[in-house]
C-alpha positions in Angstrom: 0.0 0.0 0.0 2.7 2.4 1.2 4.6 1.3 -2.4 1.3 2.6 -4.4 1.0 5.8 -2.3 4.6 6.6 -3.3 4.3 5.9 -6.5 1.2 8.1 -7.1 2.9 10.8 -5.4 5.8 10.7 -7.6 3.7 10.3 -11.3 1.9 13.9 -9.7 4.9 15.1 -8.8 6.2 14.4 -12.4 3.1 15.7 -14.0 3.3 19.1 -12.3 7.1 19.7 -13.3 6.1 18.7 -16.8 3.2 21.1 -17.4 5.2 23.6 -15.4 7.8 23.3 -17.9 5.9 22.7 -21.0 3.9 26.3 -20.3 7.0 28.1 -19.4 8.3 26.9 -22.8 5.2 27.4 -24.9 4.8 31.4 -23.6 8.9 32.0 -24.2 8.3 30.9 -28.1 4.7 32.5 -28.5 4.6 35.0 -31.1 3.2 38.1 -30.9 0.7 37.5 -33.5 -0.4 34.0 -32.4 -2.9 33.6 -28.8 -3.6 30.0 -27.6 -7.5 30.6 -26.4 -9.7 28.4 -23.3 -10.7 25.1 -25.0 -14.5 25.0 -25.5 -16.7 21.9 -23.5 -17.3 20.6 -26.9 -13.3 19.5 -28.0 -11.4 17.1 -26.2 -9.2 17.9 -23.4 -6.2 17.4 -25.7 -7.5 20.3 -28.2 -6.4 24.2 -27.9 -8.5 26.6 -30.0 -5.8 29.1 -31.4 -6.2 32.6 -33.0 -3.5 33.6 -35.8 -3.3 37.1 -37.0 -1.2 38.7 -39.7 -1.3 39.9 -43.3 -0.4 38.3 -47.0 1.2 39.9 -49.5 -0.2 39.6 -53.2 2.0 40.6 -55.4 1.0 39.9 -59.6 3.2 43.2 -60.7 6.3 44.4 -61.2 9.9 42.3 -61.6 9.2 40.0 -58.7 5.4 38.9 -58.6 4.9 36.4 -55.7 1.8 35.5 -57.4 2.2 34.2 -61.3 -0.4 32.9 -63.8 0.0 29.7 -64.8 -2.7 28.9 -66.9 -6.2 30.6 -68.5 -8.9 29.6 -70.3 -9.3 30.4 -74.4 -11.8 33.2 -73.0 -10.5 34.8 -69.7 -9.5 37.6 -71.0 -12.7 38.7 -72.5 -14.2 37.7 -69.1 -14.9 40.9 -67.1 -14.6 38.1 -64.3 -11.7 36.8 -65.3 -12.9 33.5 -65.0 -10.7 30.4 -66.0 -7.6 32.1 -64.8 -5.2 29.8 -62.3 -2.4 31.9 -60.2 0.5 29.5 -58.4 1.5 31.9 -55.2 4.4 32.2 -52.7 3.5 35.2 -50.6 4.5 36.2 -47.7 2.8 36.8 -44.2 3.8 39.1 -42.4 3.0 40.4 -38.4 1.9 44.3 -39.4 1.0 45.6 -43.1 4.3 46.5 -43.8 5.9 44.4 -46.1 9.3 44.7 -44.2 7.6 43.8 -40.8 8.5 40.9 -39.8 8.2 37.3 -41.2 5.9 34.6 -40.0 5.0 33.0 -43.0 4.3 32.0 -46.5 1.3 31.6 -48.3 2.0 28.3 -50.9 -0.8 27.2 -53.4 -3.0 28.4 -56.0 -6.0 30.4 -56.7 -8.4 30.5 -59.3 -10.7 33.0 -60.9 -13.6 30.4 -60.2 -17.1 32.8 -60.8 -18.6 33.8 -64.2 -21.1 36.4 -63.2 -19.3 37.7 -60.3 -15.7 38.4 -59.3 -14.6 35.3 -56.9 -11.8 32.7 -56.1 -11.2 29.5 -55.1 -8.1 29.0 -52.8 -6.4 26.0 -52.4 -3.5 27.5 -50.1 -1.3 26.5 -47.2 -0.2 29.2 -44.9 3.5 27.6 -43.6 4.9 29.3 -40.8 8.2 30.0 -39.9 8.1 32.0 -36.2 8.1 30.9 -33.0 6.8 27.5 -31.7 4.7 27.5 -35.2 8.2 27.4 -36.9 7.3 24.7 -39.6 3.5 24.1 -38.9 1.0 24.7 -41.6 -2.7 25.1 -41.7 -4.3 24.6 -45.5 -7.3 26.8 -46.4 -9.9 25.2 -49.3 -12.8 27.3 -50.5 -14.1 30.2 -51.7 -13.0 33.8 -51.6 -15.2 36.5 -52.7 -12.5 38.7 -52.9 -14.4 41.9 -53.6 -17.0 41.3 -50.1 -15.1 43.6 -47.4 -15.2 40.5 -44.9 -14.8 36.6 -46.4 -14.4 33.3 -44.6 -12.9 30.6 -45.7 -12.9 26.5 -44.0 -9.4 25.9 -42.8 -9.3 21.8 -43.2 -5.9 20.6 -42.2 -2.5 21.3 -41.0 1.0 20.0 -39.6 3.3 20.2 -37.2 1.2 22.0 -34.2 -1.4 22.0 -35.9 -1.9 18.5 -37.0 -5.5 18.0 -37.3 -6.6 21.4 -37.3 -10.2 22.7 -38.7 -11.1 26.0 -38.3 -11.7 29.4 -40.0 -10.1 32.0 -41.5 -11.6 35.7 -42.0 -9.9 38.2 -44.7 -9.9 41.8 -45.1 -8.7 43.5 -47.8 -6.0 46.0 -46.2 -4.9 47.7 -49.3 -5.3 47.1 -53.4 -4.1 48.8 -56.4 -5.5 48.7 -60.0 -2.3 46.4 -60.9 -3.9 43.5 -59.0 -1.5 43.8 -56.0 -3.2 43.4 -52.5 -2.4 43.3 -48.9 -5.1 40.9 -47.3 -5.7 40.9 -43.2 -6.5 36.9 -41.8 -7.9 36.4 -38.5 -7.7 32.8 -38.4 -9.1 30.5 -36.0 -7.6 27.3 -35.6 -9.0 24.0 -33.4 -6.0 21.6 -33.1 
């Protein structure tokens, strides 16, 4: 009996120093533009809800486009729409709307002018992140953007690293535009993983 009682004592013991230790480790890594949020009664113990926050870069002009078209159909460009055309992307996310501000990201996929009547995309991206304890974890967005709406959501459906399993949503806000096509895009994204 004694043998039992020490050995429970010890697994609590162990348990405390390691959540002690596994906090202390998670908040010296956090990024600013990352919050780890109270799980809802609904997920499993094991699940944190997380909020991300930062901005994407869409660049189509100029000598360095992080955004290229790779393919069109024989009438895009006489759609006002432009539907049939397909963009491959690598922009990058950033903590503040100023393209120099700091790193967290990259935005990897494709987009595609998906709507014949009205202006709209379908993304097939995956945000990969490069910051803090995020540092290669992904989350991959599917869906569609009505990019001319002033708010849009879009499913988040899976991710790596941290955020294996994830689900989730993300909510854009166009930040900026010119008439070139260039864009800065706000995300609030909400991740269960």
């Amino acid at each position: 009996m004694a043998n039992a009682a020490v050995t429970v004592m010890l697994m609590l013991i162990i348990a405390v120093v390691a959540a002690t230790t596994e906090g202390a480790q998670s908040t010296s890594t956090q990024p600013k533009w990352a919050n780890k949020l109270k799980t809802r009664k609904s997920m499993t113990s094991s699940e944190t809800v997380t909020n991300l926050h930062f901005y994407f870069h869409d660049t189509v002009s100029g000598k360095n486009p992080s955004a290229v078209r790779i393919a069109q159909a024989t009438d895009t460009n006489k759609s006002l729409t432009l539907f049939g055309a397909l963009l491959m992307v690598d922009d990058p996310l950033t903590e503040t709307p100023d393209p120099n501000s700091k790193l967290v990201g990259r935005a990897q996929g494709m987009y595609g002018s998906s709507g014949q009547q009205e202006f709209g995309l379908t993304m097939a991206m995956c945000f990969a992140f490069c910051d803090g304890i995020y540092d290669g974890s992904s989350i991959s967005i599917f869906g569609k953007n009505p990019a001319l709406n002033l708010v849009r959501e879009m499913p988040v459906v899976a991710g790596t690293g941290v955020f294996r399993f994830a689900r989730g949503y993300a909510i854009a806000r166009t930040h900026w535009f010119n008439i070139m096509g260039d864009a800065i895009v706000e995300y609030d994204v909400t991740v269960i993983h």
